[in-house]
C-alpha positions as CSV (number, residue, x, y, z in Angstrom):
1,X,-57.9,-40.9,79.7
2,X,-58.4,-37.2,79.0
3,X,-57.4,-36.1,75.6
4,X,-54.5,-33.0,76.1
5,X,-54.8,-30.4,73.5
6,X,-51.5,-29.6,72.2
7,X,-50.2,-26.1,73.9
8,X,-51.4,-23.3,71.5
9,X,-48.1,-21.3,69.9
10,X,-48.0,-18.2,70.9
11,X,-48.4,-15.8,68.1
12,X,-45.6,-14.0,67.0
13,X,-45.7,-10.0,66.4
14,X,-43.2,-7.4,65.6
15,X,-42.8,-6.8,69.4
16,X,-42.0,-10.6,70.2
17,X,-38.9,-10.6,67.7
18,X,-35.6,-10.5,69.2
19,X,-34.3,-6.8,69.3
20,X,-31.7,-7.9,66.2
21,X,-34.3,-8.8,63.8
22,X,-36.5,-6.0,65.1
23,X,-33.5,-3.6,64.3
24,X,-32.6,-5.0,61.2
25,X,-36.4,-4.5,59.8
26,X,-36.2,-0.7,61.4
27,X,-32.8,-0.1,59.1
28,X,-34.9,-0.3,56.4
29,X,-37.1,2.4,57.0
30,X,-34.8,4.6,57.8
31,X,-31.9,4.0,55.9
32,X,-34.0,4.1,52.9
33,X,-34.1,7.3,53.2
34,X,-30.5,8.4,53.0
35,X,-30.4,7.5,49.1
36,X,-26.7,9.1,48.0
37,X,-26.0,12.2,47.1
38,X,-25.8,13.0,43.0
39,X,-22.4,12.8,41.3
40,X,-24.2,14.9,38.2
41,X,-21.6,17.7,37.5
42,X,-23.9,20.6,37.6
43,X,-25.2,19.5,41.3
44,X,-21.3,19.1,42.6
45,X,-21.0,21.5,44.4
46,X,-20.6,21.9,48.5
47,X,-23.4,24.1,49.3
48,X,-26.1,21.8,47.5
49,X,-24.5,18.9,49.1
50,X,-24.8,20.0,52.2
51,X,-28.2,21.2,51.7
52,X,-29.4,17.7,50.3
53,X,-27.7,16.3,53.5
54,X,-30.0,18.3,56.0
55,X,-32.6,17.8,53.6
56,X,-32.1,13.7,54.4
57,X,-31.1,14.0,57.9
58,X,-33.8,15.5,58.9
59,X,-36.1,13.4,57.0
60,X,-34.4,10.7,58.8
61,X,-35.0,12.2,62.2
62,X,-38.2,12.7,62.0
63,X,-39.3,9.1,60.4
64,X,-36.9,7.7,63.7
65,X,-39.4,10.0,65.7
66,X,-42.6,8.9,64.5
67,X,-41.6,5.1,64.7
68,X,-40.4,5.6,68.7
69,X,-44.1,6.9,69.2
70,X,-45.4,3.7,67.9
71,X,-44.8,1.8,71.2
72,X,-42.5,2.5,74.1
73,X,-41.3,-1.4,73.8
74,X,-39.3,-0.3,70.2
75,X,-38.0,3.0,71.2
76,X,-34.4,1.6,72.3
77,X,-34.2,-0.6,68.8
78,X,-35.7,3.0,67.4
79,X,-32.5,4.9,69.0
80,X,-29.7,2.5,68.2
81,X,-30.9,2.0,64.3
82,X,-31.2,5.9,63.9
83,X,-27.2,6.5,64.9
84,X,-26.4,3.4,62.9
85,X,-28.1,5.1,60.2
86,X,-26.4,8.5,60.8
87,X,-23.2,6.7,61.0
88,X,-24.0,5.2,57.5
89,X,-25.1,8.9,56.0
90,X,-21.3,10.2,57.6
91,X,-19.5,7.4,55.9
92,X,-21.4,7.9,52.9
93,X,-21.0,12.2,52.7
94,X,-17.0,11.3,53.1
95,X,-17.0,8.6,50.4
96,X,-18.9,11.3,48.2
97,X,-16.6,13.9,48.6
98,X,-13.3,12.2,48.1
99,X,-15.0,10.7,45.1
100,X,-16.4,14.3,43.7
101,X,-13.7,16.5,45.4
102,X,-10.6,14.0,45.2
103,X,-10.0,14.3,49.5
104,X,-11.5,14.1,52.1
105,X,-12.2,17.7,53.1
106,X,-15.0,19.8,55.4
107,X,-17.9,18.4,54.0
108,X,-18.8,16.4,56.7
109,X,-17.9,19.3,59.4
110,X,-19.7,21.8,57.5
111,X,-22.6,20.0,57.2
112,X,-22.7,18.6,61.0
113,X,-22.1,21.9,62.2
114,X,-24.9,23.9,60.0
């Protein structure tokens, strides 16, 4: 009788993950990135806020940019963890400013619409 190798196990690469996994590696990347804003009185203030915001957004943007170039098969995983991350850096810029400011005020608009 003819010996039957066993069936070789396909080898697993960051492509074969399940899009979840995938994603949840990609947060890292990227949400690393969006370290929060200083508390330190003399940097309190709006307009420094804002500009460390862009600063980190953009950052963010562009890191989301090169990792969609990578391979078409990620870009989808790319797209979906960069507005999660976004959302996290909105959240975050309100949390600051009640914390710094004591409400919620424009921070958030100001900097979105600069």
């Amino acid at each position: 009788m003819p010996s039957s190798s066993p069936p070789q196990k396909k080898q697993t690469t960051f492509l074969t993950l399940p899009h979840e996994l995938r994603q949840k590696i990609l947060v890292g990347t990227i949400a690393s990135l969006l370290e929060p804003l200083s508390t330190k009185r003399r940097k309190r203030n709006r307009k420094n806020a804002i500009r460390c915001l862009s600063k980190r957004s953009k950052k963010a943007k562009a890191h989301a940019e090169l990792l969609r170039d990578v391979h078409a098969e990620i870009v989808d995983d790319v797209n979906y963890v960069e507005k999660l991350c976004m959302d996290m850096l909105r959240v975050r810029t309100v949390e600051w400013n009640v914390k710094v400011f004591g409400n919620s005020g424009h921070l958030l608009e100001d900097w979105e619409n600069e």
